[in-house]
C-alpha positions in Angstrom: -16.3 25.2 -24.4 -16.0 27.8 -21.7 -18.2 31.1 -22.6 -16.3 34.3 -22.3 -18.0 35.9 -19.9 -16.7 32.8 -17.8 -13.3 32.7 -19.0 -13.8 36.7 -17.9 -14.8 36.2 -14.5 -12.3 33.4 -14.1 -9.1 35.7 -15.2 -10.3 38.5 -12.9 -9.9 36.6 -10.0 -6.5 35.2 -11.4 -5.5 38.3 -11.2 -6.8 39.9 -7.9 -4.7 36.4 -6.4 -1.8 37.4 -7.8 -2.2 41.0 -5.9 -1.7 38.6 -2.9 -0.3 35.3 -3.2 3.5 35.0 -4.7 3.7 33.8 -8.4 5.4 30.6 -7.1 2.3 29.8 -5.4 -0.2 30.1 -8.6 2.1 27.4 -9.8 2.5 24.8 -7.4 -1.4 23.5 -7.5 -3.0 22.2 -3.8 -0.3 21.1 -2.1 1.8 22.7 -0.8 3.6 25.6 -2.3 6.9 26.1 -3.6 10.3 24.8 -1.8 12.3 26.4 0.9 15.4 24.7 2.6 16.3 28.0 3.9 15.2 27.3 7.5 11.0 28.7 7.2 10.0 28.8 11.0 6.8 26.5 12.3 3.9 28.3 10.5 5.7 30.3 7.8 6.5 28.5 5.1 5.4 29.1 1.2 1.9 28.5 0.3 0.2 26.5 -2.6 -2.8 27.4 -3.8 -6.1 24.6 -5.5 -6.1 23.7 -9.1 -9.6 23.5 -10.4 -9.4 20.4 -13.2 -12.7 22.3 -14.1 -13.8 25.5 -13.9 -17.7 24.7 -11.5 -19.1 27.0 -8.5 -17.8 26.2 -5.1 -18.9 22.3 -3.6 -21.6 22.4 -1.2 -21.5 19.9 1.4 -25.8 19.6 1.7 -25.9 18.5 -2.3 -22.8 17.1 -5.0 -24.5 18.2 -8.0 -22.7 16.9 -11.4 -21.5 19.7 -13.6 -23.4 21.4 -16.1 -22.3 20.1 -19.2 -21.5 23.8 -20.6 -18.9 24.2 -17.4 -16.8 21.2 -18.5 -13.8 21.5 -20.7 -13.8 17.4 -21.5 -9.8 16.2 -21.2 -8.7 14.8 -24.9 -5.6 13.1 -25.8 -3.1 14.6 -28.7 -5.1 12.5 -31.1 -8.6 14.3 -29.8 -9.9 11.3 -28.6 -12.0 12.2 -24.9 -10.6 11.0 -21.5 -13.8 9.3 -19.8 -14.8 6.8 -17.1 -17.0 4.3 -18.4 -19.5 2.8 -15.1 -22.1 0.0 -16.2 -25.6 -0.6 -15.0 -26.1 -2.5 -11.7 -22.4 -3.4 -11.4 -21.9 -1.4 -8.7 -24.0 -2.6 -6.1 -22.4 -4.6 -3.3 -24.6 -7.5 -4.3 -22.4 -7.8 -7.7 -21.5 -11.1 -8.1 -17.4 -10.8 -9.1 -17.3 -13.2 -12.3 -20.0 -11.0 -13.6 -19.0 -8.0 -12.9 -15.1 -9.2 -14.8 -16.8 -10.8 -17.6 -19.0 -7.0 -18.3 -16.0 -5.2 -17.5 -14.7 -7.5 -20.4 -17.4 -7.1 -22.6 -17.0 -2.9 -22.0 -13.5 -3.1 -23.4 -14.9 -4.9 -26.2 -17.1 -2.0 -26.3 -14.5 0.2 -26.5 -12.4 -0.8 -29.2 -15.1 -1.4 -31.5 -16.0 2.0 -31.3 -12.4 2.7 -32.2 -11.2 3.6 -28.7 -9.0 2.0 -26.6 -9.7 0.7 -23.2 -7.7 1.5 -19.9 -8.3 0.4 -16.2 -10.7 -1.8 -15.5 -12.1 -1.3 -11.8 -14.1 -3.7 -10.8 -15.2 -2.6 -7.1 -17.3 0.4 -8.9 -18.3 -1.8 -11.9 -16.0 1.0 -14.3 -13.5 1.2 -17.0 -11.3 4.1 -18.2 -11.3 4.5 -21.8 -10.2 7.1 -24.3 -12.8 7.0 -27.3 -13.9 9.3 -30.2 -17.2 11.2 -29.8 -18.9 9.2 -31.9 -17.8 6.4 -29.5 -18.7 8.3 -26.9 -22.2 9.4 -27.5 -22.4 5.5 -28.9 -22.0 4.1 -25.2 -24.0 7.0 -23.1 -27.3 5.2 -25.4 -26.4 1.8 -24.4 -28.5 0.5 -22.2 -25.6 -1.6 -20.9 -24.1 1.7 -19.7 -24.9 4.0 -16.5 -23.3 6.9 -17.6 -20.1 8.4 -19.5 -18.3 10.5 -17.7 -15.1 13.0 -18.3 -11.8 11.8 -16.3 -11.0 15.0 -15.1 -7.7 15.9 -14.0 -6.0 16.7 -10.8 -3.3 18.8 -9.1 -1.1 18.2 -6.2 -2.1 20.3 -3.2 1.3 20.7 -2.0 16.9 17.2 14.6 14.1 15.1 14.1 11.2 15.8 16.7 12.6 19.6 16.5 12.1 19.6 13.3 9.1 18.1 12.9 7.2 20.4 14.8 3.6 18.9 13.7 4.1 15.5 15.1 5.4 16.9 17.9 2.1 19.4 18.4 -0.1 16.9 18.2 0.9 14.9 20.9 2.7 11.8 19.0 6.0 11.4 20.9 3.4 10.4 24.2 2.1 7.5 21.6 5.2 6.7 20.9 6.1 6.3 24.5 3.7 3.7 24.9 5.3 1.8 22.3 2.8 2.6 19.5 4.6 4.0 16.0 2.6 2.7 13.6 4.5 -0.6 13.1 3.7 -2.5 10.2 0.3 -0.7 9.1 0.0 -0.4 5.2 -0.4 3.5 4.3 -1.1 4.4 0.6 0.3 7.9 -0.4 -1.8 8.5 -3.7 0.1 11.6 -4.9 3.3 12.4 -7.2 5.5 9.2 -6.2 7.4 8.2 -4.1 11.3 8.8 -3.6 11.8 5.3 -2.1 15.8 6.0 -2.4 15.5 8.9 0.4 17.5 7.6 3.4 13.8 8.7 5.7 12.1 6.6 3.7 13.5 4.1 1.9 13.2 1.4 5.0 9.4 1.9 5.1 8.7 2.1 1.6 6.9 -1.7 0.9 6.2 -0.9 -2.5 3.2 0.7 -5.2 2.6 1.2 -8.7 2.7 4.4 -11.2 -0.8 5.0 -13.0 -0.1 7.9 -14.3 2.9 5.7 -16.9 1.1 2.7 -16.3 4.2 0.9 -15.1 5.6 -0.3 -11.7 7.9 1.8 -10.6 6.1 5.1 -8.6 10.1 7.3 -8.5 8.4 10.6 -7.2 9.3 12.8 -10.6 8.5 15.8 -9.2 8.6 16.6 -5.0 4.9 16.6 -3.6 4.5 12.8 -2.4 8.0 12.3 -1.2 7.1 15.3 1.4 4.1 13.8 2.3 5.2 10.6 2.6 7.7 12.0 5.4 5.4 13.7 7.2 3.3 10.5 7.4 5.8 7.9 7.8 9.6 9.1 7.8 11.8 7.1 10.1 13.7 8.2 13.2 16.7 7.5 11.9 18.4 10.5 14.1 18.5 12.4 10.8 16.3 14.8 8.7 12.7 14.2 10.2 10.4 11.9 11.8 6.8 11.0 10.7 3.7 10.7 12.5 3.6 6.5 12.6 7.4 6.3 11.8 7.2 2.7 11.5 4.3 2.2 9.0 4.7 0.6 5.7 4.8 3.1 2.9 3.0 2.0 -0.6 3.8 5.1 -3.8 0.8 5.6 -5.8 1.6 7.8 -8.6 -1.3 9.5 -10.2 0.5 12.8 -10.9 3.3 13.5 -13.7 6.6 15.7 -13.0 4.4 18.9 -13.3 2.0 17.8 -10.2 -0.7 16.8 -12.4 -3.1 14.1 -13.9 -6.2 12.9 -14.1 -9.4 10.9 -11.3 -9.3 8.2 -13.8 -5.3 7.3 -12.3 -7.0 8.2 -8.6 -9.5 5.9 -8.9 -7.6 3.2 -10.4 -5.2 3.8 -7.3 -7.9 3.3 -4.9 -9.2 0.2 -6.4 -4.8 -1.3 -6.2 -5.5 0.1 -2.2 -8.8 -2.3 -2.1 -6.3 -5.3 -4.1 -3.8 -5.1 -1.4 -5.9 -4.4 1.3 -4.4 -1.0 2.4 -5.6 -0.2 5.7 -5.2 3.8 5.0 -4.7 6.1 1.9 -4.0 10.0 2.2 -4.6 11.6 -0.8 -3.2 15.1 -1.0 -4.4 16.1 -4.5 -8.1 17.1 -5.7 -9.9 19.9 -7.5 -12.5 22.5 -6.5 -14.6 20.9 -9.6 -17.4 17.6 -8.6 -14.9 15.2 -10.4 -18.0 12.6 -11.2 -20.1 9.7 -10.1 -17.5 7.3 -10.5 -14.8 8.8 -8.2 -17.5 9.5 -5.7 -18.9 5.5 -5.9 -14.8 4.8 -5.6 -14.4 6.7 -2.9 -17.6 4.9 -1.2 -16.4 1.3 -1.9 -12.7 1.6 -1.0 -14.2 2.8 2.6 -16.4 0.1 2.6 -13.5 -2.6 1.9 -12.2 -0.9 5.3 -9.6 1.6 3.8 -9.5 4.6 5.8 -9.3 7.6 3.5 -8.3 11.4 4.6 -7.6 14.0 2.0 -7.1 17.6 1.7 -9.2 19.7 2.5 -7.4 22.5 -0.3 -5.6 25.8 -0.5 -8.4 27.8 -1.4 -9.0 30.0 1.2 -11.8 31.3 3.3 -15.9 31.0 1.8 -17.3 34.2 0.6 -20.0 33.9 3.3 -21.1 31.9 5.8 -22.2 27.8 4.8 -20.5 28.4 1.8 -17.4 26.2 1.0 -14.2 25.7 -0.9 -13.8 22.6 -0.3 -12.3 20.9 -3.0 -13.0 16.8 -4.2 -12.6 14.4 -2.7 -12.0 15.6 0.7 -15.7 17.1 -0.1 -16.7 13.3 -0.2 -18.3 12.2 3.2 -16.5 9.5 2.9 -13.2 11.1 3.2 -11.8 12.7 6.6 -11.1 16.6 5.6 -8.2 18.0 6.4 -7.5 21.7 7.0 -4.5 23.6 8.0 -3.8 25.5 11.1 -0.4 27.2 12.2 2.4 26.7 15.2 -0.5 28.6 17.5 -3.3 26.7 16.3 -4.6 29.7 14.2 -6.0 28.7 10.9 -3.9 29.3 8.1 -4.9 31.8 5.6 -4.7 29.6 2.4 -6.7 26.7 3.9 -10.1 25.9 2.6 -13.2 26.4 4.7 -16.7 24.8 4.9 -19.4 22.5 6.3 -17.0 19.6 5.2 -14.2 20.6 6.9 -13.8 17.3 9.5 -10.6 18.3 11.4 -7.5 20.5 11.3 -4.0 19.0 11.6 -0.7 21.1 10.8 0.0 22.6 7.0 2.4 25.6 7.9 6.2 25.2 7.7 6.1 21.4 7.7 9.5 20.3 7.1 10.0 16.9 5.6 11.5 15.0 2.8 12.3 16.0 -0.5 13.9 13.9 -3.6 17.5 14.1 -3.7 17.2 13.2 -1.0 16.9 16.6 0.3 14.5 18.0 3.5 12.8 21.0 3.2 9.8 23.2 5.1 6.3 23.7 2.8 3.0 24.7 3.2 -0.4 23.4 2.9 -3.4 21.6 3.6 -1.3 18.9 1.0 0.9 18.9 4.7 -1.9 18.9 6.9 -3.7 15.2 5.6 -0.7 12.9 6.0 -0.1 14.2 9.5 -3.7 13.4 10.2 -3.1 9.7 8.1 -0.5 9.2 10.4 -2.3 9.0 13.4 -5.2 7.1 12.0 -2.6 4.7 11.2 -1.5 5.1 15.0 -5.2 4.5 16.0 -5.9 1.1 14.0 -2.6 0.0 15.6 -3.9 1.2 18.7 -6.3 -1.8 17.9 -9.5 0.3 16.8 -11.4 -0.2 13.7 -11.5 2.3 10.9 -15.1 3.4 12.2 -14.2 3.8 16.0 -10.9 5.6 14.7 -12.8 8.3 12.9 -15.3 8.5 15.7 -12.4 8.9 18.5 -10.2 11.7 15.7 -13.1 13.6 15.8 -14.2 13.6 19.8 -11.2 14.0 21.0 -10.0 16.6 19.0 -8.7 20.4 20.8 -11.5 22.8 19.9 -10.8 25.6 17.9 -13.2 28.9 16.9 -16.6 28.6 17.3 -17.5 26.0 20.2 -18.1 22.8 18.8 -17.9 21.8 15.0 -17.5 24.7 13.0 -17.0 25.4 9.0 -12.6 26.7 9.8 -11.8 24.1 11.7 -14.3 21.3 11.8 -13.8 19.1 15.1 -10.6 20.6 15.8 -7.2 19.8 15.9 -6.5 16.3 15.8 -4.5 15.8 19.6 -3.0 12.0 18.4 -2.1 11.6 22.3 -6.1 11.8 23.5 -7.0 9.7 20.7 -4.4 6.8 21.5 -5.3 6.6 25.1 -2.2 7.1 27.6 -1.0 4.2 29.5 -2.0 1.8 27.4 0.3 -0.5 25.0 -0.1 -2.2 22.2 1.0 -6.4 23.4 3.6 -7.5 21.6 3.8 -11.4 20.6 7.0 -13.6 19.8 7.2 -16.8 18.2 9.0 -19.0 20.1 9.1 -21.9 17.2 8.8 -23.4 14.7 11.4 -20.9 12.7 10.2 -19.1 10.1 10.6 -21.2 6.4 11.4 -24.5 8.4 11.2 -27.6 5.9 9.5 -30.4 7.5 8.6 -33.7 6.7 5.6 -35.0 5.8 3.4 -36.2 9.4 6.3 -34.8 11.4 5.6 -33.4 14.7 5.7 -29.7 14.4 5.2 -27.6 18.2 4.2 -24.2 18.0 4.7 -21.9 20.6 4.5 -17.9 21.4 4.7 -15.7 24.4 3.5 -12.2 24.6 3.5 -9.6 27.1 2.6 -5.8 27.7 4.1 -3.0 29.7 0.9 -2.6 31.5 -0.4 -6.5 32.1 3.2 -8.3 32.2 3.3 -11.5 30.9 0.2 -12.2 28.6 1.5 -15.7 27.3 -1.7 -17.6 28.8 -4.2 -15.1 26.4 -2.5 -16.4 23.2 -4.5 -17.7 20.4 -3.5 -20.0 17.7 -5.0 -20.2 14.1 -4.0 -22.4 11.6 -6.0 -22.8 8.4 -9.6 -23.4 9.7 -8.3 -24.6 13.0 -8.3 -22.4 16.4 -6.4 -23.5 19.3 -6.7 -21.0 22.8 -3.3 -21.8 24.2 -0.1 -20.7 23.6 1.5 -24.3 22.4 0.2 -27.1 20.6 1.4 -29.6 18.1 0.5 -31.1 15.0 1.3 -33.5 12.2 0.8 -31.8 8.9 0.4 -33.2 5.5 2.3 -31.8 2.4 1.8 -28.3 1.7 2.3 -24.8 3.0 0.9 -23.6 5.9 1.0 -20.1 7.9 -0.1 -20.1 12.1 -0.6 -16.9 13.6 -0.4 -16.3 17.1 -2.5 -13.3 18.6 -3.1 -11.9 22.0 -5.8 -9.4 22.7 -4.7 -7.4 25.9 -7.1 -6.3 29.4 -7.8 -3.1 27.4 -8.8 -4.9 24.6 -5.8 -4.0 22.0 -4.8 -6.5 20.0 -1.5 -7.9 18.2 -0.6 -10.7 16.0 2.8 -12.6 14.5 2.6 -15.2 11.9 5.1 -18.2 11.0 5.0 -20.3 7.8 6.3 -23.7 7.2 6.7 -25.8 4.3 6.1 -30.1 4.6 7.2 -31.6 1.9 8.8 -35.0 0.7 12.5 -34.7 0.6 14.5 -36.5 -2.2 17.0 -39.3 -0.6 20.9 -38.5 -1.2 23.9 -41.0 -2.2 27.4 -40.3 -2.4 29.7 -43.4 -4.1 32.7 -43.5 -1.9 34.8 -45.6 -3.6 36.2 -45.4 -6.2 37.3 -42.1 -6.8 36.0 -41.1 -10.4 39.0 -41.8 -12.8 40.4 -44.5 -11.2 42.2 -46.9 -13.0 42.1 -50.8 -13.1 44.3 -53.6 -14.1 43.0 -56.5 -16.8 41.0 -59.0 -14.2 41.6 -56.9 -11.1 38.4 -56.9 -9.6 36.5 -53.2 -9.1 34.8 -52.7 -5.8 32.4 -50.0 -5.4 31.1 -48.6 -2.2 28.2 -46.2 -1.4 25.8 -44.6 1.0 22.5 -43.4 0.8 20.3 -41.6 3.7 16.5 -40.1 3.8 15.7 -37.2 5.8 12.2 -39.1 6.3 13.4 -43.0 5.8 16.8 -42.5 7.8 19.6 -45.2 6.4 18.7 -46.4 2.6 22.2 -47.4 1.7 20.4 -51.3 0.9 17.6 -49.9 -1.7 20.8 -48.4 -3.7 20.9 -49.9 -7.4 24.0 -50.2 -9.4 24.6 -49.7 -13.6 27.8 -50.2 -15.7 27.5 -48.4 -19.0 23.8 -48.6 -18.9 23.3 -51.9 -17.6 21.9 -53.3 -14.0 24.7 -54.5 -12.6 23.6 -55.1 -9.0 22.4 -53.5 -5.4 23.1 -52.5 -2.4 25.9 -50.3 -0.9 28.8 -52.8 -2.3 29.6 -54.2 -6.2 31.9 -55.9 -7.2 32.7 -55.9 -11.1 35.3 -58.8 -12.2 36.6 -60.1 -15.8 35.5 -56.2 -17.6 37.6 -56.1 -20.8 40.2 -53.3 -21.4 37.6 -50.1 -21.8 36.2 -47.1 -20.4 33.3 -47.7 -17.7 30.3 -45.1 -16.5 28.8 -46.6 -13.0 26.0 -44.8 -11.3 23.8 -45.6 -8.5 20.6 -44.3 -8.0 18.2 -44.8 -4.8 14.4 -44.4 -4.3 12.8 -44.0 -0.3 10.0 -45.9 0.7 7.5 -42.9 -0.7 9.0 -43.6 -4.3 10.9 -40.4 -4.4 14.0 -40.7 -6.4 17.4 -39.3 -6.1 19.4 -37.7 -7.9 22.1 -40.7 -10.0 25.5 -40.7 -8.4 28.2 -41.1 -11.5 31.8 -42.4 -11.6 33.9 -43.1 -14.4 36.5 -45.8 -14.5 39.1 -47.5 -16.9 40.3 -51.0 -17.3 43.8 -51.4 -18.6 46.4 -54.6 -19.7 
């Protein structure tokens, strides 16, 4: 429990914040303030303010100490049970091997329940599981040997014309990228926040899809406001309406971690980042935090996800300038190396008063005024360092389809950005701010490629001869046809057509073409060979035709193969059940006065049948 001297200290600065931050603001958590669609000019705009999920001393980048148990208030659920991440011992190395690392994560949730808790996310790429579990359970599994450590699942809180609108993008250089032909097309972002409104006419063409951890369900509706403005500023569509996002032609993925009040809890983060490792996300901005070191386990999740080549920025927080120099407010994870920190700066490049300040700070992107989606849909202008990340996870996603990798990325974000304060990297505004049009260098394209055929979903035959062929070209090289590549399966072919026979099966080719500056772009086409069932149509008679005593019937069919061609001779005749010849002609004489049920049926040469062709006929005096 907190001591009252702390609780002391604590309410005292409450209350000398108040003296200077609106009451709105106290409320909102990180990200980005409270929400004004009265028309707040380019660095104006409300202002949020962090959310500690526990009360600790400021981070320090030098050394992320764990918590002294006496600073933690431990999360319980209404029944009392404690909130806590479970990690086991040497599952988290890289060396894991996968089946054992599931079947301990198994044996955990075991574990769990028989210590009369219940188990929640398993996540395998840190060798955890969330649980909620009794303190007896508790202190039951921190002296297993199985078991690393037990740790609190601390919570969270948000940090909260087009291009004239949309000032940021256009301050940091994006509409150049654009230009060239680079927005971001098709690169997976993850916004690990409040939701997403995937309804909003800005966003509901890039939104690919996601999941809600914080209801443990599939459907990430942004509840509250916080992701669906961050989301925008990241990736909302020019659409000639509202705003336009920093890769306006990324794929959006809702991760919803925080409830309709902005908050929740590292346990939902980290499960979030381990669906981002699942579905291979190439970036994740996560605008949410606290001032608090959350654990071991959401720094070891934070470590693997960038490892599995996820690029991860987050906010740097609302907390204001350091009390003295190499000090830092900071909040996690952005205090994570492994994260790209995120402060805020104004429309002049000044730093913004509310933005946090330290040796972590990596870059500065803009957080004042930023207007972009809201549910409703609405639009509408906030402020924070919650505004500042996704314009910064923009342009990473700008850079990786620029053709760099994750690590080259970071490296060019960082040397390329406009230096601000003190000359070179300093604790305001790190590296500077992030210039998205010296990072993607001018002049140069991304190539596109076009698939010239097969078409997409064509349905072949088994052995057929299939051709596939591309082009590509760039603005700069011209045509770039001759640098295609070809892979299909475990096969590489350097040319931009070849042709095959394929077996039964599936199969998807990609074509890609790496241009003279060495960016690179792909387009895929699958297929499907299979063994198509013969047809037959009985032409004659017409089903309930009728037939004088001894007037002989005639029937007449066809049959075709898409592989065998013309099978009209392997047809085989039945009356009521019985053979009664083959071919594509019968001939039933002398049938007594009665109702009669003729099918045909037909088989190709790969023993496939059809399906039976039925008529009904009567014979009458």
């Amino acid at each position: 429990m907190l001591t009252m001297r702390l609780l002391s200290s604590i309410w005292r600065d409450v209350c000398r914040l108040a003296m200077i931050v609106p009451l709105f603001a106290l409320l909102t958590g990180c990200g980005g303030g409270g929400v004004d669609t009265s028309g707040v000019t380019p660095g104006s705009g409300p202002v949020g303010m962090s959310s500690s999920g526990a009360v600790a001393k400021d981070p320090v980048s030098a050394a992320l100490p764990s918590l002294p148990a006496s600073d933690v208030v431990v999360p319980r659920t209404s029944a009392g049970l404690q909130k806590v991440v479970i990690t086991l011992r040497g599952m988290a190395s890289k060396g894991a091997d996968a089946d054992k690392v599931q079947e301990a994560l198994k044996g955990a949730a075991s574990m769990v329940t028989a210590k009369g808790g219940t188990a929640g996310y398993p996540l395998p790429f840190i060798g955890a599981l969330s649980a909620e579990l009794p303190d007896s359970g508790v202190d039951a599994l921190r002296a297993d040997p199985r078991v690393a450590f037990v740790e609190p699942d601390l919570p969270v809180q948000c940090l909260a014309t087009e291009l004239e609108n949309s000032w940021g993008v256009a301050r940091m250089g994006c509409p150049a990228v654009f230009s060239q032909g680079n927005k971001g097309t098709g690169v997976r972002v993850a916004i690990i926040d409040t939701g997403i409104d995937y309804t909003h006419p800005d966003l509901r063409d890039a939104y690919a899809g996601g999941y809600d951890f914080y209801s443990n369900d599939s459907d990430p509706m942004d509840e509250f406001w916080h992701g669906t403005h961050v989301a925008g500023i990241v990736g909302a569509r020019a659409n000639v309406t509202g705003a336009i996002g920093v890769a306006p032609e990324c794929r959006l993925y809702g991760l919803k971690c925080c409830g309709k009040d902005g908050g929740g809890s590292f346990g939902a983060v980290v499960a979030a980042l381990q669906w981002c490792v699942d579905n291979k996300m190439q970036v994740a901005n996560i605008s949410l935090g606290s001032g608090g070191y959350p654990g071991q386990y959401v720094e070891n999740a934070c470590a693997a996800a960038q490892a599995a080549g996820v690029v991860l920025v987050a906010a740097a927080g609302n907390s204001g300038m350091a009390a003295s120099p190499g000090g830092s407010t900071v909040i996690y994870p952005a205090a994570f190396t492994t994260c790209i920190s995120v402060a805020a700066v104004d429309g002049s490049d000044n730093r913004a008063g509310f933005s946090s300040t330290g040796p972590r700070v990596d870059v500065a992107a803009p957080g004042a005024g930023i207007y972009s989606c809201l549910p409703g849909p609405s639009y509408g202008y906030l402020s924070g360092t919650s505004m500042a990340s996704p314009h910064v996870a923009g342009v990473m996603a700008l850079a990786l389809k620029r053709g760099y990798t994750p690590a080259q990325a970071r490296a060019r974000l960082f040397s390329t950005a406009l230096d601000l304060g003190a000359v070179g990297r300093d604790e305001l505004y790190g590296y500077g701010r992030v210039q998205a049009d010296r990072l993607i260098e001018p002049g140069d394209t991304v190539p596109s490629v076009n698939i010239v055929s097969p078409s997409a979903g064509s349905d072949l035959s088994p052995n057929a001869l299939v051709t596939f062929t591309a082009t590509a070209s760039d603005v700069e090289d011209g045509d770039l046809t001759s640098r295609v590549v070809w892979t299909l399966g475990n096969q590489t072919v350097a040319k931009p057509s070849f042709s095959i026979r394929l077996p039964i099966g599936t199969y998807t080719a990609t074509a890609t073409v790496t241009d003279r500056a060495g960016q690179r772009s792909s387009a895929s086409v699958s297929v499907v060979v299979r063994n198509h069932s013969p047809s037959l149509v009985i032409t004659s008679p017409s089903s309930g035709s009728s037939f004088r005593l001894a007037q002989a019937i005639t029937c007449t069919a066809v049959a075709s193969d898409k592989e065998d061609g013309d099978i009209t001779r392997s047809i085989i005749w039945f009356s009521n059940g019985k053979h009664a010849g083959n071919g594509g002609r019968l001939v039933l004489k002398g049938l007594p006065v009665g109702t009669y049920t003729i099918n045909a049926q037909v088989t190709d040469s790969s023993r496939q049948a059809g399906a039976v062709a039925s008529i009904q006929v009567k014979v009458t005096r």
